[in-house]
C-alpha positions as CSV (number, residue, x, y, z in Angstrom):
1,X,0.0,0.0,0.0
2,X,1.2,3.4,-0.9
3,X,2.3,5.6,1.8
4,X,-0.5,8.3,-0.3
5,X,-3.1,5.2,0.5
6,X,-2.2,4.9,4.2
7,X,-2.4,8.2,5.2
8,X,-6.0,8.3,3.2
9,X,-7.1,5.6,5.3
10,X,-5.2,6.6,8.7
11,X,-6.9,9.5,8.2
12,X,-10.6,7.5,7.7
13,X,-9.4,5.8,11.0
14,X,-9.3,9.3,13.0
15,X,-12.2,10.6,11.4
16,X,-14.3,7.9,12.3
17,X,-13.6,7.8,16.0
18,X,-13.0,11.7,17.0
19,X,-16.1,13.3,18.2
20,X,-15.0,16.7,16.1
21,X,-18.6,18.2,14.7
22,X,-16.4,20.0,12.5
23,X,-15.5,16.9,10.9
24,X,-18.6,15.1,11.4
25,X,-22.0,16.1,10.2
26,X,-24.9,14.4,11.3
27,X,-27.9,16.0,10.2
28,X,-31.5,14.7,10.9
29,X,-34.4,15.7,8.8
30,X,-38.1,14.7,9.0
31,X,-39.0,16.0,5.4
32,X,-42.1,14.4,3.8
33,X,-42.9,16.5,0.3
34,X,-42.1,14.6,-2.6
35,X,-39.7,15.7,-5.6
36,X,-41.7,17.0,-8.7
37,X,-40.5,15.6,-12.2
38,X,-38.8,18.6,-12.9
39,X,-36.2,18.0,-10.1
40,X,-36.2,14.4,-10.5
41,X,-34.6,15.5,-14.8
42,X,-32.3,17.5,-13.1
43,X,-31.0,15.6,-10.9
44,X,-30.6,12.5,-13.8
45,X,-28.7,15.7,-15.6
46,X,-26.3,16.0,-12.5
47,X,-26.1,12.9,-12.1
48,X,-25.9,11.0,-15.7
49,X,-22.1,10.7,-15.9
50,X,-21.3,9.6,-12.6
51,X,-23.8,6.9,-12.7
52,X,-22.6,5.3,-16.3
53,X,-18.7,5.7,-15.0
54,X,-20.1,3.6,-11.9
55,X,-21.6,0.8,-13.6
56,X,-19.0,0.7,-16.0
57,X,-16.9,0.2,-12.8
58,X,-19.3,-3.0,-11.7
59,X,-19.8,-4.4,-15.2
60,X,-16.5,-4.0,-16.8
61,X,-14.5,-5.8,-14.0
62,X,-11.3,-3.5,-14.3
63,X,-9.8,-3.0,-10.9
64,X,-10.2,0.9,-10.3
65,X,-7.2,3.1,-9.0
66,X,-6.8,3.4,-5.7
67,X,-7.8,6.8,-4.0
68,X,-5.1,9.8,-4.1
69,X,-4.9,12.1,-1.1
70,X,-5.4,15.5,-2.2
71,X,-1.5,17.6,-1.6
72,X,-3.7,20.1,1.7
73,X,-4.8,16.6,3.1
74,X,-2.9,14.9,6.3
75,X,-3.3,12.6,8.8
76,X,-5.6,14.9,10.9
77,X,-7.3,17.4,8.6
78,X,-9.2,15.2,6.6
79,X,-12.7,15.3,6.9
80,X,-15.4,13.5,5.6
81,X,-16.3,15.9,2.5
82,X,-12.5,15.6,1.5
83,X,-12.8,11.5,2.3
84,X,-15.7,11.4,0.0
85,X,-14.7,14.0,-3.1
86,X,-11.2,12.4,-3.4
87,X,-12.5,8.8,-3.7
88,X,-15.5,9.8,-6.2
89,X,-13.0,11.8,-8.0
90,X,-10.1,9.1,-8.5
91,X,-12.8,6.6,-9.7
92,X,-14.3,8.8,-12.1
93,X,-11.3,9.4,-13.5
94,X,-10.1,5.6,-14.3
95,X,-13.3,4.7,-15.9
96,X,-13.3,8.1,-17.6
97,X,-9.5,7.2,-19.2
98,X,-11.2,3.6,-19.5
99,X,-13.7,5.0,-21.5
100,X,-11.8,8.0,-23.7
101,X,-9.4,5.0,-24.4
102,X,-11.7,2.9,-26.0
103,X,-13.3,5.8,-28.1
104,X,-9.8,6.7,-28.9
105,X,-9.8,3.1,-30.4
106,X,-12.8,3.5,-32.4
107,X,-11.3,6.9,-33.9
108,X,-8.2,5.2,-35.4
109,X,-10.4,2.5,-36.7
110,X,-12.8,5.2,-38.5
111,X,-9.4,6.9,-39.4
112,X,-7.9,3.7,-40.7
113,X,-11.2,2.7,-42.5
114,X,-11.3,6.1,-44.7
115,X,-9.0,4.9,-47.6
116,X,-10.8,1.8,-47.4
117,X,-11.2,-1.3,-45.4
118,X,-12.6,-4.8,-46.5
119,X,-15.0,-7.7,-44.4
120,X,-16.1,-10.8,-44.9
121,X,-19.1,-12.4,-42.8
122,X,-20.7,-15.9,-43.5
123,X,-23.4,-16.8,-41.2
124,X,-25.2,-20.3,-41.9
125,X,-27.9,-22.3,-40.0
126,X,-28.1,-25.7,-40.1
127,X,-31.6,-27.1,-39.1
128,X,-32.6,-30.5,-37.5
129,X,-34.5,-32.5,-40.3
130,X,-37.5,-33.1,-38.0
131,X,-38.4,-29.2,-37.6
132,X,-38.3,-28.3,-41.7
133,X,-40.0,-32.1,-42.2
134,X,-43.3,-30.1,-40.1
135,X,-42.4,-27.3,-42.4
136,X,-43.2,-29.1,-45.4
137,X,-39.1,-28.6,-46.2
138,X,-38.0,-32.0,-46.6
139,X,-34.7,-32.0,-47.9
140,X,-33.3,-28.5,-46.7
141,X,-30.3,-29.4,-44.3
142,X,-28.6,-25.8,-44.2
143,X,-29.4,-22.1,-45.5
144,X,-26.1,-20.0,-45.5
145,X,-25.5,-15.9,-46.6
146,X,-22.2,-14.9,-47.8
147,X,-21.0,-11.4,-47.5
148,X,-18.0,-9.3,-48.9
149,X,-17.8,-6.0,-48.4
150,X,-15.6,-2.8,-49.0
151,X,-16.1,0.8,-47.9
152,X,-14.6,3.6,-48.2
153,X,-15.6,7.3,-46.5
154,X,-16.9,7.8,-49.5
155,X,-18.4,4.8,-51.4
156,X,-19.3,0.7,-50.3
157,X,-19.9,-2.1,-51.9
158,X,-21.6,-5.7,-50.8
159,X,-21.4,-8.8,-52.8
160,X,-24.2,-11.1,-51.3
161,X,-24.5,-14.9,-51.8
162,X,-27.5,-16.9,-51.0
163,X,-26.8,-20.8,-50.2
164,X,-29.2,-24.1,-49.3
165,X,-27.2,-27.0,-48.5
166,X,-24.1,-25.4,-49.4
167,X,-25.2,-25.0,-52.6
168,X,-24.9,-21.3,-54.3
169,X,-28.8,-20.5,-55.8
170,X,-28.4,-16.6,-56.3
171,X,-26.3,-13.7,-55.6
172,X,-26.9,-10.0,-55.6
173,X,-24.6,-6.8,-55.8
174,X,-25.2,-3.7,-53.4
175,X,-23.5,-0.6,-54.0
176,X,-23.8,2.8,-52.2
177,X,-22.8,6.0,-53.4
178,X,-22.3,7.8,-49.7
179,X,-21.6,11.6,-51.7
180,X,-25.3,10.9,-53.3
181,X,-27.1,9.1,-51.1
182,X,-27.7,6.8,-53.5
183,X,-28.1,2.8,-53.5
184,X,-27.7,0.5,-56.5
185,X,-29.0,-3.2,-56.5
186,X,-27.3,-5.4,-58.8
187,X,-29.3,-9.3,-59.6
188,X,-27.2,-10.5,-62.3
189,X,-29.0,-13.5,-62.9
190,X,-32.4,-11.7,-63.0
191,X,-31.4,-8.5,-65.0
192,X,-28.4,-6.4,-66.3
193,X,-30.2,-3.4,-65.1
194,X,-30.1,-1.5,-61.6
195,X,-32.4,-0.5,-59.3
196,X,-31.7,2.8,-57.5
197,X,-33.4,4.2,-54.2
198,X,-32.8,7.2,-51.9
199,X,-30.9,6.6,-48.6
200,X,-32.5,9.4,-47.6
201,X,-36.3,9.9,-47.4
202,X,-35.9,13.9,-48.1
203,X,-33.9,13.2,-51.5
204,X,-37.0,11.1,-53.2
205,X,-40.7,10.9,-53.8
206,X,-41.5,9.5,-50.6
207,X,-43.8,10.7,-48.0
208,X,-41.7,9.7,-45.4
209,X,-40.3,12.1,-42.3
210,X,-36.8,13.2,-43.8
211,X,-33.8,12.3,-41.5
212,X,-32.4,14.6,-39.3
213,X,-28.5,13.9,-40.9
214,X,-27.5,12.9,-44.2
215,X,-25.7,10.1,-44.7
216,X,-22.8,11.8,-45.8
217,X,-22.8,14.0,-42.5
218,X,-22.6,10.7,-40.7
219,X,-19.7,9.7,-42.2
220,X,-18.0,12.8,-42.2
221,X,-18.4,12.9,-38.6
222,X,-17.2,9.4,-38.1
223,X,-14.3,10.0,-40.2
224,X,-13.4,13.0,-39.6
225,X,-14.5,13.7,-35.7
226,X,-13.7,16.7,-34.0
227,X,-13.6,15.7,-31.0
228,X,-10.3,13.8,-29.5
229,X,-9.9,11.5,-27.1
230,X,-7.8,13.9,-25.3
231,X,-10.4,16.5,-25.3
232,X,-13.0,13.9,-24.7
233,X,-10.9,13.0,-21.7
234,X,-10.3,16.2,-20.1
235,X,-13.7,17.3,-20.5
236,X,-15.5,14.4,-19.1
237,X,-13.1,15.3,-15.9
238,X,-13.5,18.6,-15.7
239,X,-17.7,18.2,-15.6
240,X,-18.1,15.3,-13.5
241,X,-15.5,17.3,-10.7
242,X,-18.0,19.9,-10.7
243,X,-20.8,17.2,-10.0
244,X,-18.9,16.3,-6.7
245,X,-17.0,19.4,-5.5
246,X,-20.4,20.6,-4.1
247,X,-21.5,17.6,-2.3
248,X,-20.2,18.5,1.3
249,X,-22.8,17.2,3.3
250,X,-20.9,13.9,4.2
251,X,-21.1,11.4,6.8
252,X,-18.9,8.4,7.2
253,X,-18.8,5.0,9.5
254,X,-17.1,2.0,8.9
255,X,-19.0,-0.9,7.6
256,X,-19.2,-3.7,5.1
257,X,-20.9,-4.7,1.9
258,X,-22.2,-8.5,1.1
259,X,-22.5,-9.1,-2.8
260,X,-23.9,-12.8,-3.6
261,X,-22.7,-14.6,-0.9
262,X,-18.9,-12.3,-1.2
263,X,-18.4,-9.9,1.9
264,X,-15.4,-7.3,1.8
265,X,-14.8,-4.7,4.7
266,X,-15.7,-0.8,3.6
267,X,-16.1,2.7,4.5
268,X,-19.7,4.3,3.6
269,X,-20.4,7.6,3.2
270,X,-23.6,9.5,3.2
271,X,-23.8,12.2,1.3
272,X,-27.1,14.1,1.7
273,X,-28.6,16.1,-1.3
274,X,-31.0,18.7,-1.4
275,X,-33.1,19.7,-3.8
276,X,-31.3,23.4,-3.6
277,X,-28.0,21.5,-4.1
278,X,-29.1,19.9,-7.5
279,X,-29.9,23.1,-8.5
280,X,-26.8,24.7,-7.5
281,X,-24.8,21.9,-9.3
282,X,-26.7,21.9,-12.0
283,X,-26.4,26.0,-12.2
284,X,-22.4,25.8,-12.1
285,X,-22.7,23.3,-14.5
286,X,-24.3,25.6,-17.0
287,X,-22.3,28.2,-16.2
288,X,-19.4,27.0,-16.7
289,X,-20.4,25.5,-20.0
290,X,-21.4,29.0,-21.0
291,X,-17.7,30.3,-20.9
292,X,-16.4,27.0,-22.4
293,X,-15.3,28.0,-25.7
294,X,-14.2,24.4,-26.8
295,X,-17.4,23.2,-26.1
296,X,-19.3,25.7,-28.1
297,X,-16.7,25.1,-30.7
298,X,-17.8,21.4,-30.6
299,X,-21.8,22.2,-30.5
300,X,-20.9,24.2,-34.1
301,X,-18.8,21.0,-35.5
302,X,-21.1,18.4,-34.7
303,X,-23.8,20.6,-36.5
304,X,-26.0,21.3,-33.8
305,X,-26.4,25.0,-34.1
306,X,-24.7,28.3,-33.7
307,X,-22.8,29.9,-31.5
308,X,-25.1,32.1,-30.6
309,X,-27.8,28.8,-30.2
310,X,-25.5,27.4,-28.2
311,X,-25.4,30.3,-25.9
312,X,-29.3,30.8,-26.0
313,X,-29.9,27.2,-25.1
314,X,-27.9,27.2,-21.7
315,X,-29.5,31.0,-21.3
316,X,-33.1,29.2,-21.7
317,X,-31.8,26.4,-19.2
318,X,-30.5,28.9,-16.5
319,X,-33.7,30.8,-16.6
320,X,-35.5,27.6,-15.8
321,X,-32.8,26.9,-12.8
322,X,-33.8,30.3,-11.3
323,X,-37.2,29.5,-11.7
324,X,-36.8,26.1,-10.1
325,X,-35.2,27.9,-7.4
326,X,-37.4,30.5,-6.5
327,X,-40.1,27.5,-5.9
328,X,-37.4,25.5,-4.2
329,X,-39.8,23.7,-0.9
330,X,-37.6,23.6,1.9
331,X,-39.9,20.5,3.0
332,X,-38.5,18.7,0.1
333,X,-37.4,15.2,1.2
334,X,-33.4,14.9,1.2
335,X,-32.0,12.3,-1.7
336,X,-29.2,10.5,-0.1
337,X,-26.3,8.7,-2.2
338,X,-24.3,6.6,0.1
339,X,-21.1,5.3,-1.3
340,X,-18.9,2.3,0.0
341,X,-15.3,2.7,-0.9
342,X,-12.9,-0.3,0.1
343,X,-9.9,-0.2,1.8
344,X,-8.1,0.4,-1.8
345,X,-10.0,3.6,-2.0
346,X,-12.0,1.7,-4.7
347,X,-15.9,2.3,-5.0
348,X,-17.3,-0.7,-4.7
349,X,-20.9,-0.5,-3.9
350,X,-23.6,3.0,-4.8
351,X,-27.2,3.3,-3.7
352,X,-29.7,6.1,-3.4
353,X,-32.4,6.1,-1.2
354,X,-34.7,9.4,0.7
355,X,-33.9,10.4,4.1
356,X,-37.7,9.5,5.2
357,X,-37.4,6.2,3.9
358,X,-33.8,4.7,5.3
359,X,-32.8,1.4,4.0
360,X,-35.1,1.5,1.0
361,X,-33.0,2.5,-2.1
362,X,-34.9,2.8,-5.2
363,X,-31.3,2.5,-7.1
364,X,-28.2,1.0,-6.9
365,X,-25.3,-1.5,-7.2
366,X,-22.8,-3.8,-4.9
367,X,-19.4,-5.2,-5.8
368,X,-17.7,-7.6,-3.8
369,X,-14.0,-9.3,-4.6
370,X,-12.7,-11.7,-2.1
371,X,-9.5,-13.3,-4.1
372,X,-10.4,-14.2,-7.1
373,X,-13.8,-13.9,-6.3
374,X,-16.5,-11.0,-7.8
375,X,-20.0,-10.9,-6.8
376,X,-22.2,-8.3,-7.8
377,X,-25.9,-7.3,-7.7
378,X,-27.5,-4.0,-9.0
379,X,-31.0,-2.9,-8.9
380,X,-33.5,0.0,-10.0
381,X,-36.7,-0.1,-8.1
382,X,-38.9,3.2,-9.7
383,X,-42.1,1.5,-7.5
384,X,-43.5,-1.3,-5.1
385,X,-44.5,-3.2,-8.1
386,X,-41.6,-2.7,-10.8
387,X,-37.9,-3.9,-10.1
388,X,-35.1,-4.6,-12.5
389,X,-32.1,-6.5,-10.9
390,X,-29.0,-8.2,-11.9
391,X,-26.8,-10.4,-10.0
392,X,-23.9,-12.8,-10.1
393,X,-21.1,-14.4,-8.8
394,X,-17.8,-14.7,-11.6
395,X,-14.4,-16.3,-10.6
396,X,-11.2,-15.1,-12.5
397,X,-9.1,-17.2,-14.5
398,X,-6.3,-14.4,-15.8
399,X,-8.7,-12.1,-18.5
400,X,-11.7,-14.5,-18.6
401,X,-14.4,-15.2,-16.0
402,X,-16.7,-18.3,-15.1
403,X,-20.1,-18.3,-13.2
404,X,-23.5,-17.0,-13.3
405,X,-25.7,-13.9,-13.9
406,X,-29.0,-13.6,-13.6
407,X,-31.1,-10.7,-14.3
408,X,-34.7,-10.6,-12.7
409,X,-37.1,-8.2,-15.0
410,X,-40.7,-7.4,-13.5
411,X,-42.5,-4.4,-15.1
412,X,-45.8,-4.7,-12.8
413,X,-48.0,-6.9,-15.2
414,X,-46.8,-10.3,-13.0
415,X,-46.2,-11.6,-9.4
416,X,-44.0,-13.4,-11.3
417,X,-40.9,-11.9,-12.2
418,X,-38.9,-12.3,-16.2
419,X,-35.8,-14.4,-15.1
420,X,-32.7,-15.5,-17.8
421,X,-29.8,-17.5,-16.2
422,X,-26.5,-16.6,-18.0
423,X,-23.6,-19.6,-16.9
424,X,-20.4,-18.0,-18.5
425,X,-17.6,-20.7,-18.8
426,X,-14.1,-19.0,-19.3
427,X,-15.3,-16.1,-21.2
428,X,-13.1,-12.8,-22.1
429,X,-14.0,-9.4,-24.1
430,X,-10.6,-8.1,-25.2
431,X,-9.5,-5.9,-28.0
432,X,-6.7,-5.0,-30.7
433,X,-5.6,-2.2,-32.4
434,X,-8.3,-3.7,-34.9
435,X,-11.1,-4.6,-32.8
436,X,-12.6,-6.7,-30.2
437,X,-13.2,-10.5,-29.3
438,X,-14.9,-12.7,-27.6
439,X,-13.8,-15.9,-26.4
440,X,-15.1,-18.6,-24.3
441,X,-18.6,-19.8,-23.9
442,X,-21.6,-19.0,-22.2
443,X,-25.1,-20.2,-22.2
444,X,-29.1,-19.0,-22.2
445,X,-31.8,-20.0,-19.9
446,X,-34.9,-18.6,-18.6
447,X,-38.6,-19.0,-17.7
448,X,-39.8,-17.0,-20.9
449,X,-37.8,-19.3,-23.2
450,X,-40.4,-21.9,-23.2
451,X,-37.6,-25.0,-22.7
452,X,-35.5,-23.4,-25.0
453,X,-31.7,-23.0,-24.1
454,X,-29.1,-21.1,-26.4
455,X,-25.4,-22.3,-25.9
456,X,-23.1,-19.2,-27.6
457,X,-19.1,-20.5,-28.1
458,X,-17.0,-17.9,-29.1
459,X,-13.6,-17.7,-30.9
460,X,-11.7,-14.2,-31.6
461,X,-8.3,-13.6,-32.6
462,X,-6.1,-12.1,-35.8
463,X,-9.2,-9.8,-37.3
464,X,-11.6,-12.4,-36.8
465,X,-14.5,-13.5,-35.1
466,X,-16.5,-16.4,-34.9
467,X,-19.8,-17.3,-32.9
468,X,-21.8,-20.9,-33.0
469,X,-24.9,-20.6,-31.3
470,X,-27.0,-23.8,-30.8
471,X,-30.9,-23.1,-30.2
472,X,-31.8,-26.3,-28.1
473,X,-35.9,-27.7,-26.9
474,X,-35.3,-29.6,-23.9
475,X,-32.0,-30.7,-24.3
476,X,-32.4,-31.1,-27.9
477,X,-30.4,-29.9,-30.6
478,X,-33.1,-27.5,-32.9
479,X,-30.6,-25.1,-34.8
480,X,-27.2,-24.5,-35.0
481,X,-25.9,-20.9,-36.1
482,X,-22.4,-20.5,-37.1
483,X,-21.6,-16.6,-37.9
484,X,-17.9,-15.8,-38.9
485,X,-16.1,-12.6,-40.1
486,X,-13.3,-11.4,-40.3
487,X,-11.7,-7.8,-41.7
488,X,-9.5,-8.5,-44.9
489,X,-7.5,-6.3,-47.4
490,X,-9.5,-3.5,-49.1
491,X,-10.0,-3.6,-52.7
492,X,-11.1,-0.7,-55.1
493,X,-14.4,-0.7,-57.1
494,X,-16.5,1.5,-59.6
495,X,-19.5,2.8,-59.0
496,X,-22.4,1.9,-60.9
497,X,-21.8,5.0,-64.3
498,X,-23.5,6.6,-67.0
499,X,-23.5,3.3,-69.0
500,X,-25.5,1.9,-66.8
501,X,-28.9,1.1,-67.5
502,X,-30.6,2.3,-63.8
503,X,-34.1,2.1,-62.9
504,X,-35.3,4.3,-60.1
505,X,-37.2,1.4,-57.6
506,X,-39.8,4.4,-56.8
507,X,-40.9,5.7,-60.0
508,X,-39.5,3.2,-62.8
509,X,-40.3,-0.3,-61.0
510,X,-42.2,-1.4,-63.8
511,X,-39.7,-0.9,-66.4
512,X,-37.1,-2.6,-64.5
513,X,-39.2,-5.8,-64.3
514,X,-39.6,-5.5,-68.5
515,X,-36.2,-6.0,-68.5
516,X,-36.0,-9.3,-66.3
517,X,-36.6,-12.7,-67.6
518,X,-38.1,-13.6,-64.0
519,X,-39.1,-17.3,-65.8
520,X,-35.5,-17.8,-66.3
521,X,-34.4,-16.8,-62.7
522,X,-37.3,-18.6,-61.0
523,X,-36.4,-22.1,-63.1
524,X,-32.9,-21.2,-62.3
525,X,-33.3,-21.3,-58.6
526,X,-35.9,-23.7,-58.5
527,X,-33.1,-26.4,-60.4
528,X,-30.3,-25.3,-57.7
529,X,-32.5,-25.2,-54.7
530,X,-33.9,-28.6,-55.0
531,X,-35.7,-28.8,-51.8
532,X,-39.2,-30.3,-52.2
533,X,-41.6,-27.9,-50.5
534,X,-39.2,-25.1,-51.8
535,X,-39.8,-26.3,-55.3
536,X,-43.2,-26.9,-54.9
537,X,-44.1,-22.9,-53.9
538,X,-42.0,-21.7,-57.1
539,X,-43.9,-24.5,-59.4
540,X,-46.6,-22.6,-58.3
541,X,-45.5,-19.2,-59.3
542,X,-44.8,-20.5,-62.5
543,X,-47.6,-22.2,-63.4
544,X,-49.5,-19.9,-65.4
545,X,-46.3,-18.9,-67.7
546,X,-45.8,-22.7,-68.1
547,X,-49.4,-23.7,-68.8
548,X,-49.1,-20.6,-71.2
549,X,-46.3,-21.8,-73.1
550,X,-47.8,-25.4,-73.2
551,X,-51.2,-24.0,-75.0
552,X,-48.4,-21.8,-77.9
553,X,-47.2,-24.9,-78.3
554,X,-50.5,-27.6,-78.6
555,X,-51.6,-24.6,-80.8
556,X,-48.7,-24.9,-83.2
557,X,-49.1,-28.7,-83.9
């Protein structure tokens, strides 16, 4: 342990046992009112970024960093405010650089994508002979989809291939003109012709509500987005310390936290919230935002507005702060956030619960590591009848876990709550310079699956991943799913040109199916398919050109 970590809990030690006031506030309140919705918004404002850092924290399994003292704090000056705001603040900022790191990944992919970058993905089901023999399918063992694709920031294209049993019955060519908004459909074996749609509701003839971005913007803004991870970085700190440098109403005991069936030894703190300091957080907040000319810049780049809309937007929102605050109730019950931080300095456990109504949080989360041991529950309660929970107990095995999760879903309709069991069996998320894998296995169970069980067994390394999933009744093998991809070498391409012969699929449908021969295609897939109840439908579709061309020819002789 650091000597910075011992004097942090030395200090916890003194604060906990000297009968100081100064140190120590213990406030009582009897305060009954209820929070309107407007304060509840605001306080899921103040609050937002904390709360998804936190169960990052739980979910993500990455140890945290230990707490550091702040340079003013010794062995005797620390108080409970200080305890609290140094803690919060040091875990914030290793799931913030947890976070900012990953987006940083995903930037040098986009970056790396935009002179072009190539996939392949097959994904193939093979079916148990006694489900497509009730389907009238007799004779269909597997149906398979092959994908290639290429992409550019500023043009893709897919080559599609249709399979049953392994056997290729037709193929189709997308392409997408990103600078247009334009996408081509290519069915060789049906015509030579394209068809052409909008990508975008507002470029064609459709009725439809136009979207809010182009296409193009999109990519432009994946591939060439303002904002760094740096800058991401350092403004995610410098908001979420503003969320906690105001919370000075803090009281701390020692105590402990149990996490399915895993106990570890902890320090809570109380921190009591009014609705007055929401608003006051919420105000400096805004404020500061106000003078911070890299976020405006930002607000301009992503295309959200002006400058000057920027600036009237956090105008409008302060007005409504002063508003809030001149009808402040000082009856208004007291939120409380009480925060368990171990004796790493690591937040372990959150809750949230009212001052009139101790011991019943509404939501929250508990983490518990005792070796190699994590258990973990987390919960959001909004009434008596509704309650959403997840918990599980995972052992470590170097980057991969094993165990169970089970998440508990009642929305009020059932005494009976929505359960799903997840067993995990040595299972890892990790990533390259490329992207991310999964590895190891984990399985499916639950009350609203009927019987049904879904075993996932996973595979990632090199650019490539690969995922069989097998959809068991009762023990019994239904459907097995086998998706794989992997990111290959880019190749170049041409866009669809003049030459072309294009049809518009909105206004010039018609014409493109004069230039088919859909007989030709049908008989075509219908000889390749060869699956009985398959072959059966499209005899049926081509009946009446068949019985046609029978009477030209009885009519001839």
């Amino acid at each position: 342990m650091s000597d910075c970590q011992k004097n942090i809990k030395h200090s916890t030690n003194d604060l906990l046992s000297t009968n100081d006031t100064k140190l120590i506030k213990v406030q009582q309140r009897s305060r009954e009112s209820s929070y309107n919705k407007a304060t509840f918004r605001c306080l899921a404002r103040v609050f937002g970024t904390a709360m998804l850092t936190a169960a990052l924290l739980v979910l993500s399994f990455v140890a945290p960093t230990a707490v550091k003292a702040n340079a003013e704090t010794t062995e005797t000056t620390v108080t409970s405010a200080d305890y609290y705001q140094s803690a919060e603040k040091a875990n914030l900022e290793k799931q913030i650089d947890a976070i900012t790191q990953y987006y940083g990944l995903c930037l040098d992919n986009y970056k790396n994508a935009k002179n072009g970058i190539g996939s392949e993905v097959t994904v193939k089901a093979d079916i148990d002979p006694s489900i497509v023999s009730s389907m009238g399918l007799e004779g269909l063992n597997s149906v398979k989809a092959a994908i290639k694709s290429m992409q550019t920031d500023k043009k893709a294209k897919s080559e599609i291939s249709l399979f049953t049993n392994d056997k290729e019955f037709t193929k189709l060519d997308v392409y997408v003109d990103i600078n247009k908004e334009l996408e081509y459909i290519l069915i060789p074996e049906l015509s030579k012709a394209y068809l052409k749609l909008s990508m975008n509701p507002a470029n064609g003839v459709s009725n439809q509500t136009p979207m809010p971005f182009t296409t193009k913007e999109l990519m432009d803004l994946l591939y060439n987005n303002p904002l760094s991870e740096e800058s991401l970085n350092k403004l995610l700190v410098k908001y979420t310390s503003i969320l906690v440098e105001d919370l000075n109403d803090v009281s701390v005991i020692n105590d402990n936290v149990t996490a399915s069936g895993i106990n570890e030894v902890a320090t809570k703190a109380a921190v009591q919230i009014t609705k007055k300091t929401q608003l006051d957080i919420a105000e400096k907040v805004l404020k500061t935002a106000k003078s911070d000319t890299e976020l405006a810049d930002l607000y301009v780049k992503f295309k959200l507005g002006t400058k000057q809309d920027y600036t009237n937007v956090i105008n409008a929102a302060l007005v409504q702060i002063t508003d809030e605050k001149s009808k402040a109730d000082t009856e208004d019950k007291v939120l409380v956030m009480n925060v368990w931080v171990n004796a790493d300095g690591n937040i372990i456990a959150r809750n949230f619960t009212y001052d009139t109504e101790p011991g019943t949080s509404f939501l929250g989360y508990v983490s518990a590591k005792k070796d190699s041991e994590i258990g973990f529950e987390a919960w959001y309660t909004p009434n008596n009848d509704e309650k959403y929970a997840i918990d599980g107990r995972l052992k470590e095995e170097g980057k991969a876990v094993t165990g169970d999760i089970q998440l508990a879903l009642n929305d009020g309709t059932s005494p009976v709550p929505d359960k799903f069991l997840i067993k995990l069996d040595n299972f890892s998320y990790t990533s390259d310079s490329y992207t991310s894998y999964m590895n190891g296995k984990f399985t499916i169970t639950g009350n609203l699956l009927s019987g049904m069980s879904i075993a996932v067994d996973c595979t990632g390394k090199d650019k490539r991943q690969t995922m069989k999933m097998d959809f068991a009744q009762y023990e019994k093998n239904q459907v097995s799913v086998l998706i794989d991809s992997k990111i290959i070498d880019y190749k170049d391409f041409k866009l669809p040109d003049k030459s072309a012969k294009i049809y518009d699929m909105e206004t010039q449908m018609e014409d493109y199916m004069a230039s088919t021969d859909i007989q030709k295609f049908l008989k075509g897939i219908n000889k390749k398919i060869d699956v009985k109840g398959i072959n059966a439908i499209i005899d049926q579709m081509l009946y009446p050109s068949m019985q046609m061309e029978q009477n030209q020819l009885d009519m001839k002789n």
